[in-house]
C-alpha positions as CSV (number, residue, x, y, z in Angstrom):
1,X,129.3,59.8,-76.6
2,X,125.8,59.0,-76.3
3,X,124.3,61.8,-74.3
4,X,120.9,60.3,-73.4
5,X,123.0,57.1,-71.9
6,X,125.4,59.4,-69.9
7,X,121.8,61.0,-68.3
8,X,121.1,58.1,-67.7
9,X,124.3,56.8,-65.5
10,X,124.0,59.8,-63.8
11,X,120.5,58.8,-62.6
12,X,121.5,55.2,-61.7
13,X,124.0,56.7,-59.6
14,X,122.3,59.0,-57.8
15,X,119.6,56.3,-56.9
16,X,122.4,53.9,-56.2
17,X,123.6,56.7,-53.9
18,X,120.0,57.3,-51.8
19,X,119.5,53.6,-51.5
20,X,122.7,52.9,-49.7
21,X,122.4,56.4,-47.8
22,X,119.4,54.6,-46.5
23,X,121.0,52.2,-44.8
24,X,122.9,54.5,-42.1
25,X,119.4,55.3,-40.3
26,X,119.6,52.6,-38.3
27,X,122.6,54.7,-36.6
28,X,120.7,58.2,-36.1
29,X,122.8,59.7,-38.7
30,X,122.0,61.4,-41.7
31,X,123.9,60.5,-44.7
32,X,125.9,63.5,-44.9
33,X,126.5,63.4,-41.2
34,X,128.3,59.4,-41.7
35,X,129.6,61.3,-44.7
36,X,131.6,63.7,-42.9
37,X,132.4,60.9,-40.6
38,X,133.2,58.0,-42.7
39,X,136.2,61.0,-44.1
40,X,137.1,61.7,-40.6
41,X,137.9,57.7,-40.1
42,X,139.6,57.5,-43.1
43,X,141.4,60.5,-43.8
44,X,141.3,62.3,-40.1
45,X,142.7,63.7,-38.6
46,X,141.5,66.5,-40.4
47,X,141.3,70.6,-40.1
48,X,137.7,71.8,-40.6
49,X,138.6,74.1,-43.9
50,X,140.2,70.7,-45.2
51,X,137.0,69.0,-44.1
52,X,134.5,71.4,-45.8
53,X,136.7,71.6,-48.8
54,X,136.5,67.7,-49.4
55,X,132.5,67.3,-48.5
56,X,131.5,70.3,-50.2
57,X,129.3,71.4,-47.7
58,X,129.5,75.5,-46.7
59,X,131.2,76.1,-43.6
60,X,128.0,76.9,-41.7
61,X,126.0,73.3,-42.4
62,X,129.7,71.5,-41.5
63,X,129.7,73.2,-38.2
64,X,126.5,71.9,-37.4
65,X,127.7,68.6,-38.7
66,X,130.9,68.3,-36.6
67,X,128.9,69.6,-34.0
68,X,126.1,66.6,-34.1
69,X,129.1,64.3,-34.6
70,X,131.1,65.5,-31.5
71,X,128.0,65.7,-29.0
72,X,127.6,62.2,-29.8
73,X,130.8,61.2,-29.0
74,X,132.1,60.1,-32.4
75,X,134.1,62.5,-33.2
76,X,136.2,64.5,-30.9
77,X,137.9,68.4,-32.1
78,X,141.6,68.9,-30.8
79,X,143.7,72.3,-31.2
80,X,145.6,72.4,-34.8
81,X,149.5,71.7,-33.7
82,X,149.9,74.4,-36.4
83,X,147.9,76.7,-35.6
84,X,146.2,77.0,-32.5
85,X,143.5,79.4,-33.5
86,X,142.2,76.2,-35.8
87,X,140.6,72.9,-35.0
88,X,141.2,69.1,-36.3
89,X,138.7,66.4,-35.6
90,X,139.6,63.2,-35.6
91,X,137.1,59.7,-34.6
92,X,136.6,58.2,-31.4
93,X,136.8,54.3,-30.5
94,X,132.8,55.1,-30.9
95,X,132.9,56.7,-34.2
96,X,135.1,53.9,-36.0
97,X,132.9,51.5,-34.7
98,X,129.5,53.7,-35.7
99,X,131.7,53.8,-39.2
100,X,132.5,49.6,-39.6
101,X,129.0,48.4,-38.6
102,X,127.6,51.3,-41.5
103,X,130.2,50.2,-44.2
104,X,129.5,46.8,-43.2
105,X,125.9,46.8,-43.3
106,X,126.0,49.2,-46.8
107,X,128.6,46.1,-48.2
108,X,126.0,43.5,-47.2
109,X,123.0,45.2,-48.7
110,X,124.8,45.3,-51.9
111,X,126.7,42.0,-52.0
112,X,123.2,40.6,-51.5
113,X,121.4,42.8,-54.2
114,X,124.3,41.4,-56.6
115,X,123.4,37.8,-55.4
116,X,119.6,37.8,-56.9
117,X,121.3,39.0,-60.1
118,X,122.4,37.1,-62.9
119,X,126.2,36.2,-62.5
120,X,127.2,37.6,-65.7
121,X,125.4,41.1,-64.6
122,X,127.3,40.8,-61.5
123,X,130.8,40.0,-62.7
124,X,130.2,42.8,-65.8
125,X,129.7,45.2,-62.8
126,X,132.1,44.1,-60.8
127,X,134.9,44.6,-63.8
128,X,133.3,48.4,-64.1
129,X,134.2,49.2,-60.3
130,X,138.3,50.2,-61.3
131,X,136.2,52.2,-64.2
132,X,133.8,53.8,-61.7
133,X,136.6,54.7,-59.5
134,X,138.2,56.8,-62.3
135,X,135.2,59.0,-63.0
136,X,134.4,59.6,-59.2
137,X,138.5,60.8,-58.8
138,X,137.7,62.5,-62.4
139,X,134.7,64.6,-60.8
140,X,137.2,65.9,-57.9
């Protein structure tokens, strides 16, 4: 495996990444803010150990997260059925919608990025995404 190649996906990625991240300004979030709540719309409800566990964040910079998140109405915490000591969070009507119109708007910056590219670039790329999806569950 070519070592300087692998570098150099990594970099793509991480570009790729900040580009799109970009894109969820417009909402007053940061990108680990619509992070935490794109997982919330997803996967939610969710307990915030679960939560921290699956963003990788420490519990401290998640509280302050959920927080944000909450006080803006996107999110809303309910006692654990489990264990009342703990919380769950799951989205609002106002998250979701916070959620589509970023995924939506990320999709579109993309699909239109692919469009100015050669069609044979795109439709390689496009065969690589079942690929892609394998190293991000890989990297778990």
């Amino acid at each position: 495996m070519d070592v300087e190649m692998v570098a150099r996906l990594r970099g793509v990625i991480s570009r790729l990444a900040r580009q799109l991240n970009a894109t969820s300004t417009d909402e007053g979030l940061t990108p680990t803010q619509y992070s935490v709540l794109g997982l919330i719309a997803v996967r939610g409800p969710l307990g915030l150990t679960e939560l921290t566990e699956m963003e990788g964040l420490n519990p401290t910079m998640l509280s302050r997260v959920v927080r944000k998140l909450d006080d803006e109405g996107l999110i809303r915490r309910q006692p654990d059925p489990a264990d009342q000591r703990a919380a769950r969070v799951q989205v609002t009507p106002a998250g979701s919608e916070v959620h589509q119109r970023i995924r939506a708007q990320r999709t579109q910056v993309l699909y239109a990025c692919l469009e100015r590219l050669p069609i044979e670039v795109t439709d390689e790329l496009l065969r690589a995404v079942p690929m892609l999806e394998a190293v991000a569950e890989e990297l778990k």
